[in-house]
VMD Tcl script that draws the C-alpha trace (Angstrom):
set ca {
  {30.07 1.41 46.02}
  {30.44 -0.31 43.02}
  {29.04 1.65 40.06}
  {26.00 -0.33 38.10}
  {26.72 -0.83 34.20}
  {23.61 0.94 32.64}
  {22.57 -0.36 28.85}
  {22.72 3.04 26.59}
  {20.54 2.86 23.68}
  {21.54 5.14 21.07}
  {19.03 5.34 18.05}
  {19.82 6.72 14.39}
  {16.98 7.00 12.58}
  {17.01 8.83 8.95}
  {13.87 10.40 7.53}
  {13.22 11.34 4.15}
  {10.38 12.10 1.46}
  {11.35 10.27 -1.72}
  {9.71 9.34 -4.48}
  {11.81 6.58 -4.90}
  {12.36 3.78 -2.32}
  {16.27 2.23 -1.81}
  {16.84 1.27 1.31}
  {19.19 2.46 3.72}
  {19.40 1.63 7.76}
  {16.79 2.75 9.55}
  {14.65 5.07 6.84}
  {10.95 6.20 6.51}
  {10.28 7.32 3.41}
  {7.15 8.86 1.88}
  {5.90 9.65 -1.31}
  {2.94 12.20 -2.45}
  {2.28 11.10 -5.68}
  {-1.04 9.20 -7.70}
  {-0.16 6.31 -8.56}
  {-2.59 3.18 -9.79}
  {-2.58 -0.05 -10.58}
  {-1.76 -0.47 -14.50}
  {-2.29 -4.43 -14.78}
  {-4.99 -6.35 -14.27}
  {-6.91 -2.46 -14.89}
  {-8.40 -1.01 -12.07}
  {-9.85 1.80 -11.24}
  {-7.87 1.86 -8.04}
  {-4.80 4.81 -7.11}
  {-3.17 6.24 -4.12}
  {-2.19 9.33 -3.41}
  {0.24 8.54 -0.23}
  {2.43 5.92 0.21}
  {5.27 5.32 3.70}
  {7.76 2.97 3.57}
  {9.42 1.95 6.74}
  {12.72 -0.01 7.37}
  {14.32 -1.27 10.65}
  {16.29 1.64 12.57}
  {20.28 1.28 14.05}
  {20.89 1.90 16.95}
  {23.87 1.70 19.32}
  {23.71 -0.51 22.42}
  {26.22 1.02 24.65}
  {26.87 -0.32 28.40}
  {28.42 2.99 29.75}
  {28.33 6.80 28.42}
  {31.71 6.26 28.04}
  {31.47 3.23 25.53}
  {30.44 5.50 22.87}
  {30.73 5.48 19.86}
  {32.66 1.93 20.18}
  {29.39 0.62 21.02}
  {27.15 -2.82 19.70}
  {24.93 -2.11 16.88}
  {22.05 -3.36 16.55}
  {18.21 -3.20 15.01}
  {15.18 -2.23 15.85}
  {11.75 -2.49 14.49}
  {10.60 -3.75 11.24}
  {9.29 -3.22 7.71}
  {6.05 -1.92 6.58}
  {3.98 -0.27 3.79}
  {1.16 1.84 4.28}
  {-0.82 3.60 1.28}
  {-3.51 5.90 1.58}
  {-6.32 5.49 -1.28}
  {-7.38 8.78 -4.04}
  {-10.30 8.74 -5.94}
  {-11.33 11.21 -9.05}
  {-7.53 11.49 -9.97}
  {-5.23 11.12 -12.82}
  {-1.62 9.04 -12.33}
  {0.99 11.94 -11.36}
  {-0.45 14.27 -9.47}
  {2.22 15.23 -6.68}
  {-0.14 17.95 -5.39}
  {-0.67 17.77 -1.47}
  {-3.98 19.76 -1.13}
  {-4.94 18.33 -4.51}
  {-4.46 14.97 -2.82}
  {-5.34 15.43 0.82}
  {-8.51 16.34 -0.34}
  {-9.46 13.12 -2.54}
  {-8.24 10.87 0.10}
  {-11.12 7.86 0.34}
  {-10.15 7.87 4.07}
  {-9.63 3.53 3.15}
  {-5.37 2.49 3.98}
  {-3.99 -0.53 3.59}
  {-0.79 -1.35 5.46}
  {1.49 -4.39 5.33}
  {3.70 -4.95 8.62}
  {6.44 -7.38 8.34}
  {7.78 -9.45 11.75}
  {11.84 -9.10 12.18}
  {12.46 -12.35 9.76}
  {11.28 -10.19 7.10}
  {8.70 -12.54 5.85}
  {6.01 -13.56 8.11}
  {3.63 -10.32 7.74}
  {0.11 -8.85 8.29}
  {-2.37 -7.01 5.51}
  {-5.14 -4.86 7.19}
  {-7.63 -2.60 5.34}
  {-8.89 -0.19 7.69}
  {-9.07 -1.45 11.09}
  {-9.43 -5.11 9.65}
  {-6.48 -7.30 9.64}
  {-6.57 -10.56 7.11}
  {-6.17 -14.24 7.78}
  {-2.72 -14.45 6.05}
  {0.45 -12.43 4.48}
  {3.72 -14.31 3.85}
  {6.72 -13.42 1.82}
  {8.02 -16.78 1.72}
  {8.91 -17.48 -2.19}
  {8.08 -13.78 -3.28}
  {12.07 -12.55 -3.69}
  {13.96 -10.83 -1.09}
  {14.68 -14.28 0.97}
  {18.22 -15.65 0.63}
  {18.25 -19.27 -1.23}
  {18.31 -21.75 1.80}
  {18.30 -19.53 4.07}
  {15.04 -20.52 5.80}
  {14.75 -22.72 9.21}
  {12.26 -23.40 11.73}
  {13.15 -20.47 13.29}
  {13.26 -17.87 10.51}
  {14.64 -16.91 7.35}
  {17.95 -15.05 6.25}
  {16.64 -11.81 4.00}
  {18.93 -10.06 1.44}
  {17.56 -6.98 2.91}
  {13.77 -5.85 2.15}
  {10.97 -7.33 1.42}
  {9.45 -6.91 -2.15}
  {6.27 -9.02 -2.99}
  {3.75 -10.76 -0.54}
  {0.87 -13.69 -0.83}
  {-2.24 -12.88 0.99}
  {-5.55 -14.51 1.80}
  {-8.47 -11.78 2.82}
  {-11.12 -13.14 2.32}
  {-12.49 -13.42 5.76}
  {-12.54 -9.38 4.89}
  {-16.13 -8.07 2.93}
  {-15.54 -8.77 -0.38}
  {-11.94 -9.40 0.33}
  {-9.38 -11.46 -2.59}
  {-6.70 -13.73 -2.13}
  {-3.52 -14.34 -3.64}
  {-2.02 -17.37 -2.58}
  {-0.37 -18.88 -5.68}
  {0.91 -15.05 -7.20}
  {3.28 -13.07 -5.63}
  {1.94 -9.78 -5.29}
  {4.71 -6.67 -5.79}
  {4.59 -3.82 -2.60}
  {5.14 -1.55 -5.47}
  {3.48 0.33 -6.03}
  {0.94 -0.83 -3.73}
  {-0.90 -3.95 -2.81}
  {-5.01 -3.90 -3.07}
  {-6.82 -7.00 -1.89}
  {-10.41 -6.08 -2.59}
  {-11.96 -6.55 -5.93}
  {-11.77 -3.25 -8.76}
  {-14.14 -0.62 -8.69}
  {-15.90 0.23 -11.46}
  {-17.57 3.24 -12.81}
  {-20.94 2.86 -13.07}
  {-22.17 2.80 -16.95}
  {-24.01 5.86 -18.19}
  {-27.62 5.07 -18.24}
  {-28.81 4.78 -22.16}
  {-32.71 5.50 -22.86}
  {-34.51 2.70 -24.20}
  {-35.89 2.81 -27.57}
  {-38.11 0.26 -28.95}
  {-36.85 -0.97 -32.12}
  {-38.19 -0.14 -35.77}
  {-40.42 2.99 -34.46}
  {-40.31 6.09 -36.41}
  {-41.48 9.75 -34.76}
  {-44.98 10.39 -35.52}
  {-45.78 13.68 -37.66}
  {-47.46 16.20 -35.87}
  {-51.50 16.22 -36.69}
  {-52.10 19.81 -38.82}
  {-55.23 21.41 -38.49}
  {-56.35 23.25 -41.18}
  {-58.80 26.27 -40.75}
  {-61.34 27.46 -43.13}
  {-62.11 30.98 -44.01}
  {-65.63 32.53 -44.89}
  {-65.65 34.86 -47.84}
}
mol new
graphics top color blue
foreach p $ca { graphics top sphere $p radius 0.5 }
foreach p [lrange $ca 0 end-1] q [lrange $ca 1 end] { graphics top cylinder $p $q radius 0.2 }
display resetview
């Protein structure tokens, strides 16, 4: 009998927690920190952000191949942040953060060319996300069937507004760092001020004067 060439897939995957977010083959990195958005001000911050990149793996066609084996990628980019509320930029406290957690994440999920990508918010996904034009994209390097990357990508334009009270940003590029928002700010609501009518003074207090029999 002839023995069947079998198709070995041979994954290396690297994991790490960093706060900062260079890419190497195949990493997942996350970050416990609050950060927020600084410009235009809003009263918006994570506490949790995961960074994904496409993994290596080996393809090999018999045990024995290895390690001169094919290598080749799998999977694809993506962001995910997790929403804080009621904290200060900085805070790299887990329980501190765990426990001010909104329970709202936003996730971007990028296709294998790197540009053509999804925004959800929750379990709702928006009409548009493309990384066309936004950096990242060799010059030229775009056909019909793709585009060449330089590696990851860096800024997105979105349209959600099919989402409640979802934005758009189709003519900015939007940076993935530190984190990409596409709802409106929220704002504190302003501390309630009595009302005084104007020009009214306190009224003295009537005094009663008693008289005493001799």
């Amino acid at each position: 009998m002839k023995s069947v060439p079998k198709t070995i897939l041979v994954v290396v995957a690297f994991i790490a927690a960093f706060s900062s977010f260079d890419f190497v083959d195949g990493a997942i990195a996350r970050a416990i920190e609050v950060e927020c958005l600084e410009k235009p001000k809003q009263n918006v911050c994570i506490g949790e952000k995961t960074i994904a990149s496409p993994y290596m793996a080996m393809v090999c066609d018999d045990y024995n191949d290895y390690p001169d084996c094919d290598i080749a990628y799998r999977g694809g980019y993506w962001w995910e942040y997790h929403l804080v509320n009621g904290l200060e930029e900085g805070i790299k406290d887990y329980e501190i953060i765990d426990d001010a957690k909104t329970g709202l994440v936003v996730r971007v999920d990028f296709e294998d060319d790197a540009t053509t990508c999804a925004v959800s918010v929750g379990d709702e996904t928006c009409d548009m996300c493309s990384a066309v034009d936004c950096g990242g994209v060799l010059p030229q390097g775009c056909t019909d069937s793709g585009c060449e990357t330089t590696g990851n990508p860096i800024a997105i334009k979105y349209d959600c507004t099919n989402l409640k009270m979802g934005k758009k940003s189709l003519d900015e590029c939007v940076p993935l760092n530190p984190f990409v928002f596409p709802l409106p700010k929220r704002r504190n609501k302003p501390n309630k001020k009595p009302n005084k009518k104007p020009n009214m003074k306190p009224k003295k207090p009537k005094m009663k004067v008693k008289t005493l029999g001799v």
